[in-house]
C-alpha positions as CSV (number, residue, x, y, z in Angstrom):
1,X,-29.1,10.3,-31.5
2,X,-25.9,11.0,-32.6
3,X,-22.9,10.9,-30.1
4,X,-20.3,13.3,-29.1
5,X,-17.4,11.9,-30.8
6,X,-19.7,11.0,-34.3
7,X,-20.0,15.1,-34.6
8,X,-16.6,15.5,-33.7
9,X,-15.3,13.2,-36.6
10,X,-17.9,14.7,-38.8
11,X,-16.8,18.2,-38.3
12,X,-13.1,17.4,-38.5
13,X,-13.8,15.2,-41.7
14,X,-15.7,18.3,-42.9
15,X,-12.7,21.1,-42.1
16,X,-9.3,19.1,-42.7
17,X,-9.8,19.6,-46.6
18,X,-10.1,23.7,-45.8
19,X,-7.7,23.7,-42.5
20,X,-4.9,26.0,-44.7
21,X,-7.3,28.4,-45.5
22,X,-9.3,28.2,-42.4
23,X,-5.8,28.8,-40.9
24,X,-4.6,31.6,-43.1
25,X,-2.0,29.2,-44.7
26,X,-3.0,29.8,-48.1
27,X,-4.8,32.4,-49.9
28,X,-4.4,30.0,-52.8
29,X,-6.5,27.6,-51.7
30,X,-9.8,29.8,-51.6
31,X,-9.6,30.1,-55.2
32,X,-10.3,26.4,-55.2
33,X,-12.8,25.9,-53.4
34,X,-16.4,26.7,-54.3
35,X,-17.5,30.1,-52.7
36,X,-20.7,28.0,-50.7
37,X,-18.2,25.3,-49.2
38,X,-15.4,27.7,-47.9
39,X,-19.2,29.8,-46.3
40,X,-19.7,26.4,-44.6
41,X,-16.3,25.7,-43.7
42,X,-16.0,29.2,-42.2
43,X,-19.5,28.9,-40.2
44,X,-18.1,25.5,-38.8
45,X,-15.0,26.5,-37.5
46,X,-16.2,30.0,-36.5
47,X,-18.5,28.3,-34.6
48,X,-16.1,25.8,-32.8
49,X,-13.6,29.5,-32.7
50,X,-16.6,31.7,-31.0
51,X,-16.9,29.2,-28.1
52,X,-13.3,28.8,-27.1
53,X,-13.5,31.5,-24.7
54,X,-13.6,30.5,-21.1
55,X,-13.7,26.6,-21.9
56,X,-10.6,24.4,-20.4
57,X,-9.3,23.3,-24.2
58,X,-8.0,27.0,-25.4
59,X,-8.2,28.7,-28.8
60,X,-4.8,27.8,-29.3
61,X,-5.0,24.2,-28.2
62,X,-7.7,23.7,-30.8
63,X,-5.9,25.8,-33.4
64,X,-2.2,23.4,-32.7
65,X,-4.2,20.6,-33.3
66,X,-5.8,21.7,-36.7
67,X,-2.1,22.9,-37.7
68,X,-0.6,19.2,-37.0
69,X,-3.4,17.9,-39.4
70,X,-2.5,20.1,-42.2
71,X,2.0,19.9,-41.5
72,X,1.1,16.2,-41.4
73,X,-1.5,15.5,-44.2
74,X,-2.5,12.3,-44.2
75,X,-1.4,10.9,-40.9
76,X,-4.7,9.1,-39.3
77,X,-2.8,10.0,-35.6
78,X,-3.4,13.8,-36.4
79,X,-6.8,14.2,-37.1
80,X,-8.0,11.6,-34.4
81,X,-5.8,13.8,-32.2
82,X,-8.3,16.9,-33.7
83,X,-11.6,14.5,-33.1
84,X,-10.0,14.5,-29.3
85,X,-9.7,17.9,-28.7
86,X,-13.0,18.5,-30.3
87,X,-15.1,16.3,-29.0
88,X,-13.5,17.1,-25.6
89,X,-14.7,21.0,-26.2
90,X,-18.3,19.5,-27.0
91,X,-18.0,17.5,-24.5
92,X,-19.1,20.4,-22.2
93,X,-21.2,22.5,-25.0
94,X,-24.7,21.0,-25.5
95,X,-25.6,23.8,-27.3
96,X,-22.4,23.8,-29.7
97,X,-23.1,19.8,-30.7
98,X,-26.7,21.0,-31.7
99,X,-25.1,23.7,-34.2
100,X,-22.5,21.8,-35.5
101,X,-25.0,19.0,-36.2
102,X,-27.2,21.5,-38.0
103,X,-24.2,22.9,-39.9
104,X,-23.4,19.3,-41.0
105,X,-26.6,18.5,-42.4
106,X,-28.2,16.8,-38.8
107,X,-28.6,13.6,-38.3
108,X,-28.8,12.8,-41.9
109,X,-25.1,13.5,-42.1
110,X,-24.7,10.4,-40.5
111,X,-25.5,6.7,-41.9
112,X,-25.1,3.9,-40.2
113,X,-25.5,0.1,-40.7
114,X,-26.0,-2.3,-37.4
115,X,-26.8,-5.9,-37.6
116,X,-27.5,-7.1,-34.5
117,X,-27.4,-10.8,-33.6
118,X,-27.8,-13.3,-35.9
119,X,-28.8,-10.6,-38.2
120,X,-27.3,-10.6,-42.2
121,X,-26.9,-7.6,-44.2
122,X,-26.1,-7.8,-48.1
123,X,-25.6,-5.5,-50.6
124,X,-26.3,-2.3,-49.3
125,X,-25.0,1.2,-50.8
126,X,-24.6,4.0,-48.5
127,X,-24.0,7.0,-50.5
128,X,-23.9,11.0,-49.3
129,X,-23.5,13.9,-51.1
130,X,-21.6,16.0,-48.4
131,X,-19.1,15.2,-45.7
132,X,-20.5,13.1,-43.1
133,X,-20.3,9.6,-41.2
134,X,-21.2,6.2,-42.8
135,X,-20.5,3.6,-40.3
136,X,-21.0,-0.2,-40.6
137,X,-20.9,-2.7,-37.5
138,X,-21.9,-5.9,-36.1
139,X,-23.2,-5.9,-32.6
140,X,-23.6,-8.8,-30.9
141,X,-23.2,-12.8,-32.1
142,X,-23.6,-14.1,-35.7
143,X,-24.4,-11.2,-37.5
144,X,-22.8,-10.6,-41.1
145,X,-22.6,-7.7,-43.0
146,X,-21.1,-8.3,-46.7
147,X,-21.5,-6.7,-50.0
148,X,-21.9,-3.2,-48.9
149,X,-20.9,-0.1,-50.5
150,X,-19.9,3.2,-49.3
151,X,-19.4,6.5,-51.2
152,X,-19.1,9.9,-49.9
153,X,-19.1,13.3,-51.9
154,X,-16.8,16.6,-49.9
């Protein structure tokens, strides 16, 4: 099952490319941007928008922390900032963590790679065609993980 915080990354991974447009900053940049991508982007944050109402993070708490992502391209501090606030709004939203995970291609949208103790892992490719997670990790003593690749399309 895929955590809270893993969608949360996912989704702001997903949106920070479309942010000034999402945000009306730019008319420019949906010229870009393939019609069916900007359509996703839009369902994604539309989705996250539509469920603002009534929750403890506001609308415009969400929306200051998606405009410090795009003044500050770039700057890791920012967007986990975003992850925060998001995964703090579906945190509370059962129902919104199943959409956006639908939205962002399920559970498929995240790859990971554990070795667990004493366990080796060599040359592996993790490769996805859309925005996503790809995670590698040791858990536990002696395990190794070497030789791995990881590639990730927009």
């Amino acid at each position: 099952m895929v955590e809270i915080a893993e969608i949360a990354a996912a989704a702001v991974k997903f949106l920070t490319p479309y942010l000034p447009f999402l945000k009306g900053v730019s008319d420019e940049v949906q010229k870009t941007i393939a019609k069916d991508v900007v359509e996703k982007a839009k369902k994604v944050w539309g989705s996250i928008i539509n469920r603002l109402h009534g929750k403890d993070i506001s609308r415009k708490e969400f929306e200051n922390a998606a405009t410090q992502v795009i003044e500050f391209a770039g700057k890791q501090r920012y967007e986990t900032q975003f992850v925060e606030v998001l995964a703090e709004i579906l945190q509370g939203d059962p129902e919104l963590v199943e959409e956006l995970r639908d939205l962002l291609g399920g559970d498929k949208a995240v790859q990971e790679i554990i070795a667990g103790n004493d366990a080796i892992i060599d040359d592996n490719h993790q490769e996805m065609g859309m925005a996503g997670t790809q995670r590698m990790e040791i858990k536990g003593d002696g395990g190794r993980i070497s030789g791995n690749t990881q590639k990730m399309g927009s």
